[in-house]
C-alpha positions in Angstrom: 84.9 -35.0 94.5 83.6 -31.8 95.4 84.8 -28.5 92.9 82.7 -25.9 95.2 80.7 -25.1 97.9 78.2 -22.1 98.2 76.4 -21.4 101.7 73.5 -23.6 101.1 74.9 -26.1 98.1 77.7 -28.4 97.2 78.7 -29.0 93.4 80.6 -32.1 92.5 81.4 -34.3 89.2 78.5 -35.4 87.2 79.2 -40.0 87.6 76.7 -42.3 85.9 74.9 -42.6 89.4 73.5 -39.3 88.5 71.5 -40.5 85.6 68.3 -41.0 87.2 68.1 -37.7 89.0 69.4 -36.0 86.1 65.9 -37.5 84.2 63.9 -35.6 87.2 64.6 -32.9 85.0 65.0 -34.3 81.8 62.0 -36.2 81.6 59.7 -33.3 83.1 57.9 -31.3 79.9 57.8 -28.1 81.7 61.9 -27.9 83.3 62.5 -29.3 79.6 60.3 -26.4 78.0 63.1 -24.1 76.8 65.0 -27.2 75.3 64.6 -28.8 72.4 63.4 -32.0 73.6 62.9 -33.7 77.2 65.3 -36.7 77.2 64.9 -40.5 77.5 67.3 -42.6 80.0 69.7 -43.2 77.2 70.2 -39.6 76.3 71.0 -38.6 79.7 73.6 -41.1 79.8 74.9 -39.3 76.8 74.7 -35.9 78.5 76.8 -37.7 81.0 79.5 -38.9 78.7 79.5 -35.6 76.9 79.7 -34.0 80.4 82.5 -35.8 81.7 84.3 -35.6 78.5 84.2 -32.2 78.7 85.8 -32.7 82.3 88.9 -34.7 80.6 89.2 -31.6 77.5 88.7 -28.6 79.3 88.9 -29.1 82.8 85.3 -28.0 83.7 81.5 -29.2 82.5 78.1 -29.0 83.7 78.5 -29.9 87.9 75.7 -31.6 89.6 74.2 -29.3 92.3 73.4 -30.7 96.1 71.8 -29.5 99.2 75.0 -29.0 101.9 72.5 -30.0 104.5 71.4 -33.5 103.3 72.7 -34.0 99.6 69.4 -33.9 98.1 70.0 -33.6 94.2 68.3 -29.9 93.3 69.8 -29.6 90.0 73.0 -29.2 87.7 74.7 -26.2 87.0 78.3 -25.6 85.4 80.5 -24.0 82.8 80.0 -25.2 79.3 82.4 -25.0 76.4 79.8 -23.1 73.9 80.6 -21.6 69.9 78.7 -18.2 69.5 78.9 -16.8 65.7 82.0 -18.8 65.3 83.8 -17.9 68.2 84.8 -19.9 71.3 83.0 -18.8 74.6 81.9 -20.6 78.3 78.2 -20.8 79.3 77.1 -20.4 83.4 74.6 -23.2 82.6 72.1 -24.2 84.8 68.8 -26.6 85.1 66.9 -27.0 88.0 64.5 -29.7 89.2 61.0 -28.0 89.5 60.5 -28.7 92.8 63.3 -26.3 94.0 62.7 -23.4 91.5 62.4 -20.5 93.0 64.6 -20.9 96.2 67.3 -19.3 95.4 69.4 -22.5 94.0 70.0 -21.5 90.4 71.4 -17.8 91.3 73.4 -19.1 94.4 74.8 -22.3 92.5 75.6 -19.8 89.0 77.5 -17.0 91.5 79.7 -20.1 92.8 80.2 -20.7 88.8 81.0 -17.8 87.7 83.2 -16.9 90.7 85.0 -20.2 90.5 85.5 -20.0 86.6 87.1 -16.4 87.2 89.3 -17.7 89.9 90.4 -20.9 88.0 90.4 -20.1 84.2 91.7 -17.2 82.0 88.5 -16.3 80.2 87.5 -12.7 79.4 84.2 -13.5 80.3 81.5 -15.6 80.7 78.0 -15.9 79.1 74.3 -17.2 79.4 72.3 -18.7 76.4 68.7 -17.4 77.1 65.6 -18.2 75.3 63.9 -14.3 75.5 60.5 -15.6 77.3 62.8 -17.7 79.6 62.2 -14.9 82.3 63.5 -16.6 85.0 66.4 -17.7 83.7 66.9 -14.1 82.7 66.7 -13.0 86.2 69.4 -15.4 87.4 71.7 -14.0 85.0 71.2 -10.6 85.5 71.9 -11.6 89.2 75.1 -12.6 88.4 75.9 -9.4 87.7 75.5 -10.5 83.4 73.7 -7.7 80.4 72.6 -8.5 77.6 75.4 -8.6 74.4 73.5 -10.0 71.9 70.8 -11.7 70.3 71.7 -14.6 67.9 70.5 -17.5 65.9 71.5 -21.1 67.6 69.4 -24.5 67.9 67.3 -23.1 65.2 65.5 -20.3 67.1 66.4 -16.9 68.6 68.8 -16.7 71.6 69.8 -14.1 74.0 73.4 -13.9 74.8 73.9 -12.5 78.2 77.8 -11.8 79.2 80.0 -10.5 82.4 83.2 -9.5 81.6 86.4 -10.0 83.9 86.6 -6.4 84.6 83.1 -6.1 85.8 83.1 -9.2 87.8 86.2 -7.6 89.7 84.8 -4.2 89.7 81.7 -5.5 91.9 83.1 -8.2 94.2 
């Protein structure tokens, strides 16, 4: 079932089918480089349960991310339930398979995010969790139209928390 579509892209519900081209970017050292870890096959079907459990709770999760053309899988990008200092927030998430970086996939598939989540949920705002020498994943965020908030500690290292408020997001459509 399809939740958007963006001029170039269609975004639809993670299923177990997805599992092996999820680990296109899971298992690749350099997609994975800003992660903890790359993941095995069994760990992405956990990412999958967490995913769609996430679908059942909240009504959104991390989307898988196709080509509108011919449905070639370029990647997953969604709205993540996140806690920042203690607080509840939603993460524009996105991971891209290498071959497609630098097409314009990320932004275009984040701006259907963020537009959707505005139109569909009652959040404030939204945010990016950035690794500071993730540059371009810095640059899709500040495409979306995000600043930088803050800088905290989560996953054990320093991370950048980029926001866009409601107010701004409607100021600039």
């Amino acid at each position: 079932m399809n939740i958007l579509e963006t001029e170039r892209l269609r975004l639809r519900k993670m299923t177990m089918d997805d599992a092996k081209n999820l680990l296109k970017i899971f298992s690749d050292p350099i997609a994975m480089a800003f992660y903890p870890s790359t993941k095995t096959f069994d760990e992405t079907i956990k990412w999958i349960k967490w995913t769609q459990s996430n679908y059942e709770k909240f009504g959104f999760g991390l989307w898988i991310v196709e080509r509108k053309n011919d449905g070639i899988f370029v990647g997953q990008c969604g709205l993540v339930p996140q806690e920042v200092n203690g607080r509840p927030e939603i993460e524009i998430g996105y991971l891209f398979v290498r071959d497609y970086w630098g097409q314009g996939f990320a932004t275009e598939a984040a701006i259907g995010c963020r537009d959707w989540g505005f139109k569909h949920l009652d959040s404030p705002r939204f945010i990016s969790l950035i690794d500071p020498s993730n540059t371009p994943s810095v640059r899709v965020a500040q495409r979306l139209g995000m600043k930088l908030s803050e800088s905290i500690i989560k996953w054990n290292k320093s991370i950048d928390v980029y926001a866009i408020s409601r107010d701004t997001w409607q100021q600039n459509r």
